[in-house]
C-alpha positions, 0 to 999 in steps of 0.5 A: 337335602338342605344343602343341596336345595341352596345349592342349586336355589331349589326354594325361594324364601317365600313360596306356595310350594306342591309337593307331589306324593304317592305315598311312597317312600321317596315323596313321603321323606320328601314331604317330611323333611320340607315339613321341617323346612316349612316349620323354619319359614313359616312364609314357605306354605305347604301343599301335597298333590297326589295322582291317583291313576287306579291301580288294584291293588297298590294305589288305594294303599298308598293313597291310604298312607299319604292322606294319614301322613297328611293328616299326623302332620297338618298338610292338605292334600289334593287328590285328583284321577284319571278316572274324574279326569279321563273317564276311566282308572288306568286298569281298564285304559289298559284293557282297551289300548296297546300301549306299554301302562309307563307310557301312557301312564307318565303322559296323563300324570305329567299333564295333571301335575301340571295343569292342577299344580297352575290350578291350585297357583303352586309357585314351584312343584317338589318331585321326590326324584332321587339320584338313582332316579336321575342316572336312570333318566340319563341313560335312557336318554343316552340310549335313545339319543333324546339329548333334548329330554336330558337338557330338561333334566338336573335339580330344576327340571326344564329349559325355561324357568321362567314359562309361565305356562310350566309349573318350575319343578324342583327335585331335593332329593336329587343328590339323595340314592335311593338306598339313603332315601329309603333307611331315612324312611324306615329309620324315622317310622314314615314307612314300614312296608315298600310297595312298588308298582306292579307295572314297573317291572314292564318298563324299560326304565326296571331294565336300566334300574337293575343294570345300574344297581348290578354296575354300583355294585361292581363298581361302587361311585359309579351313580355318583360319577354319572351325575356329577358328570352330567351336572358339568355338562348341563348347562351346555345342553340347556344352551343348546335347546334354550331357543326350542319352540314350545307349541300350545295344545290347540285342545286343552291349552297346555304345552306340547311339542305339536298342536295336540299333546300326548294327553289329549290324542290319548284321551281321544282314543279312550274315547274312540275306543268306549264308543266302539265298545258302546256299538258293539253292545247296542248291536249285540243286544238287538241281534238277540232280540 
């Protein structure tokens, strides 16, 4: 991980650096080795954010893990939710939208990582992405011929690092599998159980995961082909969409590829859809009076 954020210049010598966590193995390895790092530049300052969407079942557990991880290390850890945020837990967004729980799930995580990350004046934001990852986010972007997403990809996530209106997020772990990152939890007692979200196994990404990992058994080097693959071809892909225009959400401000964000048209179907729901109660309620 060390060798791989001098690599590609991940962390300054001196940053207010997020780490985004779940509780989950990936971004609890992640915080416990920039912990070591922080320790050996005390001018690299260290701060967790966590996102909770609420979800029964498996979020409040993890939540539970992060915040004694935090606490066993001296770490500060933000929470923030959809609920304070959006008026309500993913559960019953769910309930109200037609819409896959990864898609409008990922659009209201992004936007709060974002926007708390510029709140809280993180000078870059640490994702606890692996290379599996990574070779899944290819793909999929090869699939659906979205080459302008993959120019977003790599070790350093976006066009222009220098967009003040974007948080830079790094990802340490990205030469890192999946199978590394979770013995390195195991073996140093960071996590006992591996809990997944119950939501994943209905995303096209969960397809492209198992297609992977029955192709790596096959044919093992076949995840690290793709990304050192792809790493070649990178900085041609990040020349061909550095002049892409980035428009400003006329609502809330933060970047969007129109004059809304997915963000804020999803949170105004939340809010058509509750007071739809609000008439038919009142109209229920004086019918059977």
């Amino acid at each position: 991980v060390f060798k791989t954020i001098r690599q590609f210049d991940l962390i300054g010598k001196e940053e207010n650096l997020g780490v985004a966590v779940s509780g989950g193995k990936d971004s609890l390895t992640l915080l416990h080795i920039l912990k070591k790092l922080s320790e050996q530049n005390p001018k690299i300052k260290l701060t967790a954010i966590l996102i909770n969407e609420g979800i029964e079942g498996y979020r409040n557990n993890t939540i539970s893990t992060a915040q004694n991880f935090c606490n066993k290390h001296d770490i500060k850890l933000n929470v923030y939710s959809y609920e304070q945020e959006f008026g309500m837990p993913l559960d019953q967004m769910l309930k109200i939208l037609d819409v896959k729980p990864c898609t409008i799930c990922g659009i209201f995580r992004r936007y709060l990582l974002n926007k708390k990350s510029k709140e809280l004046g993180f000078t870059k934001l640490a994702t606890g992405h692996n290379l599996d990852d990574e070779c899944q986010s290819i793909l999929m972007n090869q699939f659906k011929n979205n080459m302008q997403a993959s120019a977003r990809l790599g070790p350093k996530v976006g066009l222009n690092e220098k967009n003040k209106n974007f948080v830079q997020r790094v990802k340490p772990l990205y030469l890192c599998t999946e199978k590394e990152v979770t013995t390195y939890a195991f073996v140093n007692g960071i996590l006992d159980v591996f809990n997944e979200c119950p939501n994943v196994a209905k995303s096209y990404r969960a397809q492209v995961r198992d297609m992977l990992n029955d192709f790596e058994a096959k044919f093992p080097g076949t995840k690290y082909s793709i990304i050192n693959s792809f790493l070649q071809t990178l900085p041609d892909l990040k020349a061909a969409f550095k002049d892409a225009e980035v428009n400003f959400c006329k609502s809330c401000g933060e970047p969007a590829a129109k004059d809304k964000c997915n963000a804020c048209k999803y949170a105004a179907k939340l809010d058509k859809a509750k007071n739809e729901s609000l008439i038919k109660i009142d109209i229920a309620k004086h019918t059977n009076i």
